[in-house]
DSSP file (Angstrom, degrees, kcal/mol; ACC not computed):
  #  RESIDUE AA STRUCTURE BP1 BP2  ACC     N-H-->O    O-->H-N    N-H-->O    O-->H-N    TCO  KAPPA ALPHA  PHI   PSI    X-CA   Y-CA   Z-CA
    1    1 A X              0   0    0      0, 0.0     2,-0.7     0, 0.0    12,-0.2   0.000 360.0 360.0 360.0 121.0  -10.8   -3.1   -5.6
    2    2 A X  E     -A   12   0A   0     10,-1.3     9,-2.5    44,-0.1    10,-0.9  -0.836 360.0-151.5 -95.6 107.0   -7.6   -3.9   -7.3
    3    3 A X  E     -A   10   0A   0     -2,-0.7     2,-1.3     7,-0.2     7,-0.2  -0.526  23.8-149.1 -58.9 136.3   -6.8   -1.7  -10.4
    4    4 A X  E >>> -A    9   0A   0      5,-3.1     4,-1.8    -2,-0.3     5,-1.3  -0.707  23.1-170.1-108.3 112.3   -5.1   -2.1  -13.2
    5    5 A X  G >45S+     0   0    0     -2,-1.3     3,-0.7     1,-0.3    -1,-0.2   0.900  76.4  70.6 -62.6 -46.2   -3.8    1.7  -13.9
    6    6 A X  G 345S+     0   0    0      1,-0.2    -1,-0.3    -3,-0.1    -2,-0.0   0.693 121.1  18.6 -47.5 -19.0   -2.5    1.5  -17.3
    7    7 A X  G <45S-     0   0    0     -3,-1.1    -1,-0.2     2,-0.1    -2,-0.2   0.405  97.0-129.4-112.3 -18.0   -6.2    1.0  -18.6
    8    8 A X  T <<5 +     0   0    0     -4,-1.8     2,-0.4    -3,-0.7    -3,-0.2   0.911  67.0 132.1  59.3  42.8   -8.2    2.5  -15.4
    9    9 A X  E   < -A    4   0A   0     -5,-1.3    -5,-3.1     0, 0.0     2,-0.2  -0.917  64.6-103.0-123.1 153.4  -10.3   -0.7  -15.5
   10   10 A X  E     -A    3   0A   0     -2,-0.4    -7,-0.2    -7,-0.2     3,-0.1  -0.578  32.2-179.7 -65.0 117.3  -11.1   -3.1  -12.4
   11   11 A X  E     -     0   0A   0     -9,-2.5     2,-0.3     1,-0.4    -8,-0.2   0.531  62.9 -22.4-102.7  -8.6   -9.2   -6.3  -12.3
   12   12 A X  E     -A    2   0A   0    -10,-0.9   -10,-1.3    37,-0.1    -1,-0.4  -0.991  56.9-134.8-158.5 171.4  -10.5   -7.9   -9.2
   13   13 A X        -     0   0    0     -2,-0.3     2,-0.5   -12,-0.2    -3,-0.0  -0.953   7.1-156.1-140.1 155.0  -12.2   -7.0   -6.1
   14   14 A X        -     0   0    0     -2,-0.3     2,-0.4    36,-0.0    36,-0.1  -0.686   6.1-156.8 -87.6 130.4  -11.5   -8.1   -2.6
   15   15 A X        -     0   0    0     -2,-0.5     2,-0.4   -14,-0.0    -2,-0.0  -0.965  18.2-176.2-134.2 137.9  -14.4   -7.9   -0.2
   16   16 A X        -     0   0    0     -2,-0.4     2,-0.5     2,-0.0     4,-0.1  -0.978  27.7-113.0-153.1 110.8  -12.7   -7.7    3.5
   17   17 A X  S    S-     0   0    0     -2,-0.4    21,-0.5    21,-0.1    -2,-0.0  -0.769  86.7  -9.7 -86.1 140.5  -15.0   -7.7    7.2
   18   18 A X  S    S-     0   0    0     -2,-0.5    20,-0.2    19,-0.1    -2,-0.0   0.237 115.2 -30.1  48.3 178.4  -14.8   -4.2    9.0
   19   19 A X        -     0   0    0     18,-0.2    18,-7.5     1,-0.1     2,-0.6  -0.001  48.2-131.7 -80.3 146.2  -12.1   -1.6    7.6
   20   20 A X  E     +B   36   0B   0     16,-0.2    16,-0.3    17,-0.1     3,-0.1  -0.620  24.5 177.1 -96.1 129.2   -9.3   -2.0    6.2
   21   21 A X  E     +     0   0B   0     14,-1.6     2,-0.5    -2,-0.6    15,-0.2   0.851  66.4  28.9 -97.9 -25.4   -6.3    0.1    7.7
   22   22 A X  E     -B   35   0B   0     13,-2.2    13,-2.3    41,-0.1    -1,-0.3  -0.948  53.2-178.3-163.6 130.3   -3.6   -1.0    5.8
   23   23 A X  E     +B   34   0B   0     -2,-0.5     2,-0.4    11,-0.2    11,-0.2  -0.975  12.3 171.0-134.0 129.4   -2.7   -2.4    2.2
   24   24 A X  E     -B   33   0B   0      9,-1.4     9,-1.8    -2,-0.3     2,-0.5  -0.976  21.3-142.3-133.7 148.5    1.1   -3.6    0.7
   25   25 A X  E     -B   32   0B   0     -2,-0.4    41,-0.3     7,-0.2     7,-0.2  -0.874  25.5-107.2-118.5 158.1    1.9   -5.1   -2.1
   26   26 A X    >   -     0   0    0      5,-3.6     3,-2.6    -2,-0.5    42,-0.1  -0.136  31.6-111.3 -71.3 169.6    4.6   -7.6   -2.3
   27   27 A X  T 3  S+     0   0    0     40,-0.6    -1,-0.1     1,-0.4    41,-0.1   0.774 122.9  46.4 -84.5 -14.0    8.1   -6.7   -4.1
   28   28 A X  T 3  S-     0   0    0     40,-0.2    -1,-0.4     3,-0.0    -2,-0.1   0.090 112.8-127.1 -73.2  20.8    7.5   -8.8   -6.8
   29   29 A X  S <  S+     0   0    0     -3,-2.6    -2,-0.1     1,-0.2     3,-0.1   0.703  82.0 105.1  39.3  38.1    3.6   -7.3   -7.3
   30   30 A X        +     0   0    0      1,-0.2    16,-3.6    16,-0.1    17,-0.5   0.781  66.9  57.0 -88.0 -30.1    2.1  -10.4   -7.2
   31   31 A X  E     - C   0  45B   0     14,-0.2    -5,-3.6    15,-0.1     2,-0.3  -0.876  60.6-151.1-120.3 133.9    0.6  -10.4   -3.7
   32   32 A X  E     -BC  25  44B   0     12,-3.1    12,-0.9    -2,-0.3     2,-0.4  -0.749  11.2-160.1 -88.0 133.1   -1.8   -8.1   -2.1
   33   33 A X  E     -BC  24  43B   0     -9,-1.8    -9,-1.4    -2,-0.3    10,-0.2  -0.970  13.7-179.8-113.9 160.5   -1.5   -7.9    1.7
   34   34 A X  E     +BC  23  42B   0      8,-2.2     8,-1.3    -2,-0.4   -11,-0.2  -0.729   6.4 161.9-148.3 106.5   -4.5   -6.5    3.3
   35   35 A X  E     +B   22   0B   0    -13,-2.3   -13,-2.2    -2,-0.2   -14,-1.6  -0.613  10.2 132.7-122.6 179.1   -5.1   -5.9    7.4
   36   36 A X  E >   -B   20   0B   0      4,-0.5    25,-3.2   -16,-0.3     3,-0.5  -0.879  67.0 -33.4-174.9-150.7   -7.4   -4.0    9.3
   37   37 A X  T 3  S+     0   0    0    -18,-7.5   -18,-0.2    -2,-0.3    23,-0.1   0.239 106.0  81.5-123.1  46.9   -9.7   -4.1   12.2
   38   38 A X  T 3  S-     0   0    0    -21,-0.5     2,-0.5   -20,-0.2    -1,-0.2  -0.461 111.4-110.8 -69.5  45.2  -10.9   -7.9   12.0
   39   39 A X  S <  S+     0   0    0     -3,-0.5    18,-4.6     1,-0.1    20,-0.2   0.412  80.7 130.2  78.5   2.8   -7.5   -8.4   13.8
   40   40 A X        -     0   0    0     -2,-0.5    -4,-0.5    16,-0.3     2,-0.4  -0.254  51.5-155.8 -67.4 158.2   -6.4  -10.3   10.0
   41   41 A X        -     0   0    0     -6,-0.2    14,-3.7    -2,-0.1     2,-0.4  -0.838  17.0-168.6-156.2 114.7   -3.9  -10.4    7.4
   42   42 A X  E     -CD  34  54B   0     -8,-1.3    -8,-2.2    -2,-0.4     2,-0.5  -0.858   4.4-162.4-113.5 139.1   -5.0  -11.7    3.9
   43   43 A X  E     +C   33   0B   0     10,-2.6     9,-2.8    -2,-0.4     2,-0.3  -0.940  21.8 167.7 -98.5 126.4   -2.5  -12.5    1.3
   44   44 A X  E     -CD  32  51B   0    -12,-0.9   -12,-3.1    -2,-0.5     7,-0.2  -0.997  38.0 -96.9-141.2-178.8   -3.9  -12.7   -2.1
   45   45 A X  E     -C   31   0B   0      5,-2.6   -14,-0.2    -2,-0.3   -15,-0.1  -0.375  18.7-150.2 -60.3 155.5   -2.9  -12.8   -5.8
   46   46 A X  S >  S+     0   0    0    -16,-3.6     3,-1.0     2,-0.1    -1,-0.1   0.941  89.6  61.7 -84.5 -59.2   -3.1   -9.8   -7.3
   47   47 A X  T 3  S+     0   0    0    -17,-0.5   -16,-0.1     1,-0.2    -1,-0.1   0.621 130.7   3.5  19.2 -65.6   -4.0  -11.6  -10.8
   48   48 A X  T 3  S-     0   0    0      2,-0.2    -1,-0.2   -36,-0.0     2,-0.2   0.171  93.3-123.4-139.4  32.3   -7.0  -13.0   -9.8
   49   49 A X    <   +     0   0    0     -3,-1.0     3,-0.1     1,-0.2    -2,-0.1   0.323  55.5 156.6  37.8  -1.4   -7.5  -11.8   -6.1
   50   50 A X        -     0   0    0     -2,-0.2    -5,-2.6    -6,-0.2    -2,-0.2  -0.311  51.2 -99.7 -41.7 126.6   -7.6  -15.5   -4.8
   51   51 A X  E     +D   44   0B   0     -7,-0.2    -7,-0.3    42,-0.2     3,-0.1  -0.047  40.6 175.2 -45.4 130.1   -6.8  -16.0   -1.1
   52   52 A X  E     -     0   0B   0     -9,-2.8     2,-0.2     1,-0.7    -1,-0.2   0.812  67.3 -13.9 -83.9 -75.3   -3.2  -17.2   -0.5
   53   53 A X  E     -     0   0B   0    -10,-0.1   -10,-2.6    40,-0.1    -1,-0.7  -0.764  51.2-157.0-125.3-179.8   -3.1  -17.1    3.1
   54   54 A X  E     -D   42   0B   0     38,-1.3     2,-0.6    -2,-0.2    38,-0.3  -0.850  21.9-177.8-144.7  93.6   -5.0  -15.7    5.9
   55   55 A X        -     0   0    0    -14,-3.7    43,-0.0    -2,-0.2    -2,-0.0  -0.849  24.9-110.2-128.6 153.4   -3.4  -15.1    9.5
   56   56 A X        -     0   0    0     -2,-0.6   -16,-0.3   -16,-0.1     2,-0.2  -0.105  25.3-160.9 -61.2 124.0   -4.2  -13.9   12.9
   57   57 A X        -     0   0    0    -18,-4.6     3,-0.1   -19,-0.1   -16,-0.1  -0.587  24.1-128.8 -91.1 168.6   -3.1  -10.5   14.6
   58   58 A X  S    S-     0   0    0      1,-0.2     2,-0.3    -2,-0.2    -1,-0.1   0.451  88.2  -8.0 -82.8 -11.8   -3.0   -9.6   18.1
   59   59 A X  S    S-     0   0    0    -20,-0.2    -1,-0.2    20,-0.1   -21,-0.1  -0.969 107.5 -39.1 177.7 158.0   -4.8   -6.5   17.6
   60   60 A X        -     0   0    0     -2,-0.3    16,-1.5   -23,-0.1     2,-0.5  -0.059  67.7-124.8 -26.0 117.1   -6.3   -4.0   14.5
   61   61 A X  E     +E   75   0C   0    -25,-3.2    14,-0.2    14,-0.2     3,-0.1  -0.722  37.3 175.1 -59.5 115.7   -3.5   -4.2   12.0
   62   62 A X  E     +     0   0C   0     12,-1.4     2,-0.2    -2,-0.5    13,-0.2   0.388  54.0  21.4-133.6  10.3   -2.5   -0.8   11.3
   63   63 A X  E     -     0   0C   0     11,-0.4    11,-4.2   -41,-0.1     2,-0.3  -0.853  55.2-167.2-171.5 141.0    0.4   -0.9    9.0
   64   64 A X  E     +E   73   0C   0      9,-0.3     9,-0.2    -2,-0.2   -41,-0.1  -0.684   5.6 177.4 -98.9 156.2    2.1   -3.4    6.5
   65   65 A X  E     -E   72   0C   0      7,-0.7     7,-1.1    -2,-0.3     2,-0.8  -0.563  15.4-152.6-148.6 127.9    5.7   -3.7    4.5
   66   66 A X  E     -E   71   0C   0    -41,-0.3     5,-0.2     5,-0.2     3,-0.1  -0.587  12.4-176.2-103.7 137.0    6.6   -6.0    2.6
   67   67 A X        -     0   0    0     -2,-0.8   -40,-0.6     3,-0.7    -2,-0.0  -0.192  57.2 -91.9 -96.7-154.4   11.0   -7.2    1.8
   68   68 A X  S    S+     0   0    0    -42,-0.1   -41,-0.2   -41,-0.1   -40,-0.2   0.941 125.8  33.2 -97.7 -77.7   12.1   -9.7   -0.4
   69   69 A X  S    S+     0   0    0      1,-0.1    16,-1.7    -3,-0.1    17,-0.5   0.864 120.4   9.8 -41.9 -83.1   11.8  -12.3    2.8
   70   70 A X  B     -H   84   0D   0     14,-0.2     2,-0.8    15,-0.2    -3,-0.7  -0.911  56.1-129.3-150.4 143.0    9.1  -11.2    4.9
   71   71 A X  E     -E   66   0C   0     12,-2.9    -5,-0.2    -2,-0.3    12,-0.2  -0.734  28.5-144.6-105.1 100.7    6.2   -9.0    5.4
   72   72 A X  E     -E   65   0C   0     -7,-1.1    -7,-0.7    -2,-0.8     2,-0.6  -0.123   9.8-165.4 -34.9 130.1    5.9   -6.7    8.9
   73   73 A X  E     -EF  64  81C   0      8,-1.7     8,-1.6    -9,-0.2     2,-0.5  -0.990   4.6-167.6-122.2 147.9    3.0   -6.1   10.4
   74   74 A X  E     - F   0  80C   0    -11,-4.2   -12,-1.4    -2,-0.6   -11,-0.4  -0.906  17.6-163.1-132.7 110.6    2.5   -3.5   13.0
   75   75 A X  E     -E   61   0C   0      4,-1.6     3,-0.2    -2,-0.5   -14,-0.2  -0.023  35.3 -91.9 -98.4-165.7   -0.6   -3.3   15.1
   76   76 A X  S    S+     0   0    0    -16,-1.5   -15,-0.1     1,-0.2   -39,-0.0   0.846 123.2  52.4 -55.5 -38.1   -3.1   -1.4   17.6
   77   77 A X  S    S-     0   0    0    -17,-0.1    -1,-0.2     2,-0.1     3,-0.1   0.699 120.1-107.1 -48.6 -53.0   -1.2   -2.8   20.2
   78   78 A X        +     0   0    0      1,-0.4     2,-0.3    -3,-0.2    50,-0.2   0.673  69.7 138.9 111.5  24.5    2.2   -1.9   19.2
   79   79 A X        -     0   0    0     48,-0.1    -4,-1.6    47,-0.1     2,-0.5  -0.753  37.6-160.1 -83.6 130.9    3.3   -5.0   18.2
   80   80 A X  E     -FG  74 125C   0     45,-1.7    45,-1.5    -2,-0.3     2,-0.4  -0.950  13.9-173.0-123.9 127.9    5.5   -5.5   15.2
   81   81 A X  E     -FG  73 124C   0     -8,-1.6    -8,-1.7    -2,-0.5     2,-0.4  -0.983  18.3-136.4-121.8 115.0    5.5   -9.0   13.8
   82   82 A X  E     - G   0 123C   0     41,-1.7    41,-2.2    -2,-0.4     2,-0.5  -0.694  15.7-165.8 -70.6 125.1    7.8  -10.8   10.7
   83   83 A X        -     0   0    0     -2,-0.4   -12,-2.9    39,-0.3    39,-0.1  -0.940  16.4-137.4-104.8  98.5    5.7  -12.8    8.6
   84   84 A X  B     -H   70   0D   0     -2,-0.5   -14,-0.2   -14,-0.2    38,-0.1  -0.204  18.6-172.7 -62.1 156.6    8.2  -15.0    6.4
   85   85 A X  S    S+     0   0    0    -16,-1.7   -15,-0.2     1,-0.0    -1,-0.2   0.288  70.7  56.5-131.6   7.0    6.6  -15.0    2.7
   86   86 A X  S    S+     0   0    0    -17,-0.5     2,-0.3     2,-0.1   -16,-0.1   0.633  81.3  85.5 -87.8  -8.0    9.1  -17.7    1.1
   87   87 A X  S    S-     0   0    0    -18,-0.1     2,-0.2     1,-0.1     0, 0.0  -0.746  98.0 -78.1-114.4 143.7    8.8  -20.6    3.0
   88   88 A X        -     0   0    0     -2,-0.3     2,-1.0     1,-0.1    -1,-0.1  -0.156  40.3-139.7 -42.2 116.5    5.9  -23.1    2.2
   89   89 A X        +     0   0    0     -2,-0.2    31,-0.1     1,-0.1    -1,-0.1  -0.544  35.2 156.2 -72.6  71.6    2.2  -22.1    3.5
   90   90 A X        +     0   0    0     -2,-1.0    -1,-0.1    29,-0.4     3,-0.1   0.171  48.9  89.8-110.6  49.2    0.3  -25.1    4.9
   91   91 A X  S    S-     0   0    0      1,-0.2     7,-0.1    28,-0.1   -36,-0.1  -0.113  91.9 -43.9-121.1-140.5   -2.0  -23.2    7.1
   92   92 A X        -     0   0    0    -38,-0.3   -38,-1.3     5,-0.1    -1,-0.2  -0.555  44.2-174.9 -86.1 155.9   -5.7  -21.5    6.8
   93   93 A X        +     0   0    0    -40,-0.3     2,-0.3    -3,-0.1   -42,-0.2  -0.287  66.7  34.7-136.2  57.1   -5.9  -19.4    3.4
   94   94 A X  S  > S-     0   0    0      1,-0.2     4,-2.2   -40,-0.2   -40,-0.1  -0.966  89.7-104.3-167.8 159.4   -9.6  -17.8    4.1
   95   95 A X  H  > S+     0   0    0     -2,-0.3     4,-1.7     1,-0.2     5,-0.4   0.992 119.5  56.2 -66.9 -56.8  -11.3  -16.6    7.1
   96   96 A X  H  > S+     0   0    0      1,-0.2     4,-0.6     2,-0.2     5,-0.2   0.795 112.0  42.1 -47.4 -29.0  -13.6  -19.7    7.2
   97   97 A X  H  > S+     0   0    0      1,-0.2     4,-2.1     2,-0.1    -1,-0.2   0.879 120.5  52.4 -93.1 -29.0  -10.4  -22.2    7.4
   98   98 A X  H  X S+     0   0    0     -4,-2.2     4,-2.1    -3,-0.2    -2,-0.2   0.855 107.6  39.6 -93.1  -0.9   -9.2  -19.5    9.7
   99   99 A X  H  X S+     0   0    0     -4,-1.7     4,-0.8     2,-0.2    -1,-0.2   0.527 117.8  55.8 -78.5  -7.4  -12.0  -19.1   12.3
  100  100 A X  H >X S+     0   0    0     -4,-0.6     4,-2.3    -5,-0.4     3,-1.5   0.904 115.9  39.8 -80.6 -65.6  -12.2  -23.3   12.0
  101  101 A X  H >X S+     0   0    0     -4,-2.1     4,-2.8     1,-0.3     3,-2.7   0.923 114.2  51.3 -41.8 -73.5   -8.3  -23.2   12.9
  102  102 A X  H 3< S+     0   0    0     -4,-2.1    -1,-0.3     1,-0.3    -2,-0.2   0.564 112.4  43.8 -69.5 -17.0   -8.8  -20.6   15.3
  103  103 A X  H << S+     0   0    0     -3,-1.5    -1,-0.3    -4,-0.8    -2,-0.2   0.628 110.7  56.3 -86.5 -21.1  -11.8  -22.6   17.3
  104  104 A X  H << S+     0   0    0     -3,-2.7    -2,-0.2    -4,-2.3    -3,-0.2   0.857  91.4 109.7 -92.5 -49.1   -9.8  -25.7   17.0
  105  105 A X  S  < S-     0   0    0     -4,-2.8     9,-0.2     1,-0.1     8,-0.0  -0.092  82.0 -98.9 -15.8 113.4   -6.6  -23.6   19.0
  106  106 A X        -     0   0    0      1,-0.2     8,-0.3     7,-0.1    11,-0.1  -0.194  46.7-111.3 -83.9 148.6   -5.7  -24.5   22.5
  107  107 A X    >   -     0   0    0      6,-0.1     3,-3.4    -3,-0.1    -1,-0.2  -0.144  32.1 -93.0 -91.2 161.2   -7.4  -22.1   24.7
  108  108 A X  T 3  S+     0   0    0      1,-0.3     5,-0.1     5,-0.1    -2,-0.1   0.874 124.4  56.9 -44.6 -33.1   -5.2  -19.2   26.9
  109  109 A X  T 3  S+     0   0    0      3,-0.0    -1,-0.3     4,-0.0     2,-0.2   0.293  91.5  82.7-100.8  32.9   -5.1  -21.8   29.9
  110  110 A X  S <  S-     0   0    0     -3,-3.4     3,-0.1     1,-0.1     0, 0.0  -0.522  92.9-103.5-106.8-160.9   -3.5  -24.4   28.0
  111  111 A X  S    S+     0   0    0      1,-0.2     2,-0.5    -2,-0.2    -1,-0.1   0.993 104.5  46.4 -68.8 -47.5    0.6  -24.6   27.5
  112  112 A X  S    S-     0   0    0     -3,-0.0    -1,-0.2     4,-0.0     2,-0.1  -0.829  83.9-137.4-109.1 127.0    0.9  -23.5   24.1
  113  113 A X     >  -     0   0    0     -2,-0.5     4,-1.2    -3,-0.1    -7,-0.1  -0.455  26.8-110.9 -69.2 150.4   -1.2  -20.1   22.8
  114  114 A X  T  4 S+     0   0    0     -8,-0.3     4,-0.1     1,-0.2   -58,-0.1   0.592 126.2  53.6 -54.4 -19.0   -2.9  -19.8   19.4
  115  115 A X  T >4 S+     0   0    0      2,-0.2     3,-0.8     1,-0.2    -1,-0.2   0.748 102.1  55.4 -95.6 -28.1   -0.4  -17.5   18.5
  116  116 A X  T 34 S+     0   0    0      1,-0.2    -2,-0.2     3,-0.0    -1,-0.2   0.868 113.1  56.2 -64.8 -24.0    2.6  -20.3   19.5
  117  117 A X  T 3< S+     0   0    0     -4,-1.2    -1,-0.2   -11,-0.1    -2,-0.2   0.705  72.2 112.1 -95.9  11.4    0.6  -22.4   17.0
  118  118 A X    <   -     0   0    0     -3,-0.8     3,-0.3     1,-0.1   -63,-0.0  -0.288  60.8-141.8 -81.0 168.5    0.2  -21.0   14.0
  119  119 A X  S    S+     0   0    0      1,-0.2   -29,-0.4     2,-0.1    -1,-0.1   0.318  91.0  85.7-103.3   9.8    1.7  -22.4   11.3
  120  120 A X  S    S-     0   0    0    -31,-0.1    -1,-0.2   -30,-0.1   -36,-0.2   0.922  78.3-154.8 -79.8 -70.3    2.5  -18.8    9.9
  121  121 A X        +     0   0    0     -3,-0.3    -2,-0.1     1,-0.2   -39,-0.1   0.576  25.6 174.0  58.4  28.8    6.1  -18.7   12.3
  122  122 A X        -     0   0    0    -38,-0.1     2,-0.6     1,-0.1   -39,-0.3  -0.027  38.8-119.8 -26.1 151.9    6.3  -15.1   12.5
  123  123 A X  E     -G   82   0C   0    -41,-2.2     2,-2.0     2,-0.0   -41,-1.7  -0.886  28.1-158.2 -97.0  92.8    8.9  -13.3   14.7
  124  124 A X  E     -G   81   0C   0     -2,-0.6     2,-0.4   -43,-0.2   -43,-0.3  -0.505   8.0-158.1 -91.6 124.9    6.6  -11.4   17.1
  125  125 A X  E     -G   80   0C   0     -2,-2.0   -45,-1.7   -45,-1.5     2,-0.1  -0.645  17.9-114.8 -87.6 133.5    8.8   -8.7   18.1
  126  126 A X        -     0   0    0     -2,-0.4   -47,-0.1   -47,-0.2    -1,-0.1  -0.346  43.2 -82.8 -81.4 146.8    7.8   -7.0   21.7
  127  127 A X        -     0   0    0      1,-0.1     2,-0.5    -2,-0.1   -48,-0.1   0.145  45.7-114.9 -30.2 172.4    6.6   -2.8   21.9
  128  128 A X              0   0    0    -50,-0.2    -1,-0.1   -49,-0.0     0, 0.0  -0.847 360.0 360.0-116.2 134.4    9.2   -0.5   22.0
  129  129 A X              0   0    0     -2,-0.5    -2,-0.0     0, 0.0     0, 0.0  -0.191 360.0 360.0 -30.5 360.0    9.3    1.3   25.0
């Protein structure tokens, strides 16, 4: 449920499978990110809560931040990932276009992983040590 505080009234709500761990909003407040533990990361307007994008984690998402540039994610795993948020989006922007995408993905024994294909191009940056 997104609120609009000056008024205490409901402006949208967001409906989200399994728990949600971890919510940012972008630095211009336009965009909701929202992860958790379906292993997701949903962008939407804040405005009218409509899906921007939708993209795959490696693991529970368990913290967001968002820059000017690009939005972190940091999961169960210990994985930290850059997510650019300027550059044009032409990939799934729901769960259904992304479990269609994700079925459609070359499997672990091919060359290229589902995570080399997304169309996202996140930086996944390796655990820390």
């Amino acid at each position: 449920v997104i609120y609009y505080l000056p008024s205490a009234t409901v402006r949208t709500t967001i409906k989200r499978q399994g728990a949600v761990w971890a919510v940012a909003y972008s630095t211009d407040g336009n965009c909701l990110a929202i992860g958790g533990a379906d292993q997701r990361i949903a962008f939407h307007d804040v405005a009218t809560g409509a899906p921007q994008r939708v993209v795959p984690a490696l693991d529970e998402v368990r913290c967001l931040a968002f820059s000017p540039t690009y939005l972190a994610s940091g999961d169960a795993s210990g994985m930290l990932v850059l997510h650019p948020v300027d550059t044009e989006y032409t990939g799934p922007k729901d769960d259904a276009q992304l479990s269609r995408w994700e079925a459609a993905a070359p499997s672990d024994d091919d060359d290229e992983t589902a995570s080399d294909a997304s169309d996202d191009d996140g930086v996944a940056l390796p655990p820390i040590s």
